[in-house]
N, C-alpha and C positions, 0 to 999 in steps of 0.2 A: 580468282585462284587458278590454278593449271587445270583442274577440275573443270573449270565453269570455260577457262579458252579454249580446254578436250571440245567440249562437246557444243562451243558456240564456230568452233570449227567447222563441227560436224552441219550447223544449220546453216553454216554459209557456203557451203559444198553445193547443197542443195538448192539454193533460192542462188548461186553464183553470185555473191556479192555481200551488201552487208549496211545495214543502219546507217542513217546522216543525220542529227538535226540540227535543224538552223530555221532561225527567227519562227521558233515554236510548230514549227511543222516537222514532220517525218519524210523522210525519203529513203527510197533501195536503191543503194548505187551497184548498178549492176555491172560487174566485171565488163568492159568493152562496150556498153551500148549506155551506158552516161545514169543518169538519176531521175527518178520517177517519186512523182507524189504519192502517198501511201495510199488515197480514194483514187489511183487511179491502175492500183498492179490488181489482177487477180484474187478472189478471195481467199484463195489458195494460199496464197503468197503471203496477204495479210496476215493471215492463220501462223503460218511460222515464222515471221516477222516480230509478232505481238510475242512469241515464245521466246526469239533471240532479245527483245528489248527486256522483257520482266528478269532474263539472264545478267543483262548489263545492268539494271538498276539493282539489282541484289535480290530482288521479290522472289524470285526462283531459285532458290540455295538452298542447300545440304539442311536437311530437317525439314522442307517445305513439303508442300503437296499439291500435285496438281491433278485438274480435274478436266476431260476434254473428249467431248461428246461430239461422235460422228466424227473424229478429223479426216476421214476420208472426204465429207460434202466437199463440193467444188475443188477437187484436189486430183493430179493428173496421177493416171494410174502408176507411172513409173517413178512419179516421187513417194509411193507409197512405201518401200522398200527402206531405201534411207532416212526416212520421215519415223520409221520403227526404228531402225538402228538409233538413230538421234534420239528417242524417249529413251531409248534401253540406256543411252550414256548419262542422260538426265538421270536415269534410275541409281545408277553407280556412281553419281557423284552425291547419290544420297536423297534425292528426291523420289518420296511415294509418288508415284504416278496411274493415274484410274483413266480408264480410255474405253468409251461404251461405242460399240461398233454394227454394223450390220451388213459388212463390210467380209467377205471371202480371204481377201490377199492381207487386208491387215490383221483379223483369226489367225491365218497359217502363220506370217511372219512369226509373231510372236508364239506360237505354239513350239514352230522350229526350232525358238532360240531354246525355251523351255527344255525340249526332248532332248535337242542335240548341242546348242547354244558349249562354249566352255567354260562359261565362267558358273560355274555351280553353287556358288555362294548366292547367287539372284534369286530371289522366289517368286514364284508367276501363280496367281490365283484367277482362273477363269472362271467366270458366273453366268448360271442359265437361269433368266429368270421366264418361268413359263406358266399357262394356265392350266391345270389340275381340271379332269373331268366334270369335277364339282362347282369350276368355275372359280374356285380357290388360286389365289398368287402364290407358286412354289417356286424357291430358288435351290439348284445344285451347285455345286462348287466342287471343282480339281482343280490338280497343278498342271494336269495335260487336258487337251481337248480330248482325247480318245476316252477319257473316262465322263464326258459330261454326255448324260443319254438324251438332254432333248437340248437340240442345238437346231433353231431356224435355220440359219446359214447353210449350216451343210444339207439338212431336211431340202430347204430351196432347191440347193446344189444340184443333189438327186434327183430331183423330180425332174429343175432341167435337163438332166442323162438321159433321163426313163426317158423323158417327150422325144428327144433326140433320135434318141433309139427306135421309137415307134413309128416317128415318122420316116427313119431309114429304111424299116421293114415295110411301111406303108400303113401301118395301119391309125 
């Protein structure tokens, strides 16, 4: 669909290139620097590779849902950026998409789109899952980050300020 080349666009922006297969193997031809066996690009690369193939086979289409934990492991900081944009088109061509993170730059991305993003038809549900004094598993949920009160991430964040800070001062 225009839907599904929108945003297989979108993943071959990023990886600069795009799917090959032949005599049952996989390859990334990459714009200018020729075609690479799939065991042998980055796992990074893999990661959204395996996304643009489940797109071409149909398995990732409008009513689907995808599920994708950590995509930041192995994954270069500056592809993180468009690597969010690219879910967020997956998301509008109709697919739920769930993405557990631990991850700073991919939190904000999507927070951004959220807060500030324009297309306001989107819904963004962020979840803290945290442990309760009592040792209990509690989960909060918003549609922004600023309302989620226990948030690792940014908790981390902080502390690496505070440390920063301290050791500026010296102490």
């Amino acid at each position: 669909t225009n839907e599904q080349n929108e945003v297989m666009s979108s993943f071959e922006k990023i990886v600069n290139g795009n799917i090959v297969q032949r005599d049952g193997k996989f390859y990334l031809k990459v714009k200018g620097s020729g075609e690479f066996e799939m065991g042998l690009v980055s796992e990074g690369y893999r990661k959204l590779t395996t996304i643009m193939y489940l797109i071409l086979s149909g398995s990732l289409s409008k009513d689907s849902v995808l599920f994708w934990d950590e995509p930041e492991a192995n994954m270069n900081p500056k592809m993180i950026k468009p690597m969010v944009d690219a879910l967020i088109a997956l998301a509008n061509m109709g697919v739920q998409v769930f993405v557990t993170t631990h991850d700073y730059f991919i939190q904000q991305c999507f927070n951004m789109e959220a807060v500030y993003g324009k297309n306001k038809k989107m819904k963004y549900a962020f979840i803290s899952l945290y442990h309760a004094e009592n040792g209990e598993i509690k989960a909060e949920c918003a549609n922004e980050l600023r309302d989620i009160q226990h948030n690792s991430i940014m908790e981390e964040f902080d502390e690496l300020y505070d440390r920063e800070l301290r050791m500026i001062d010296g102490d």
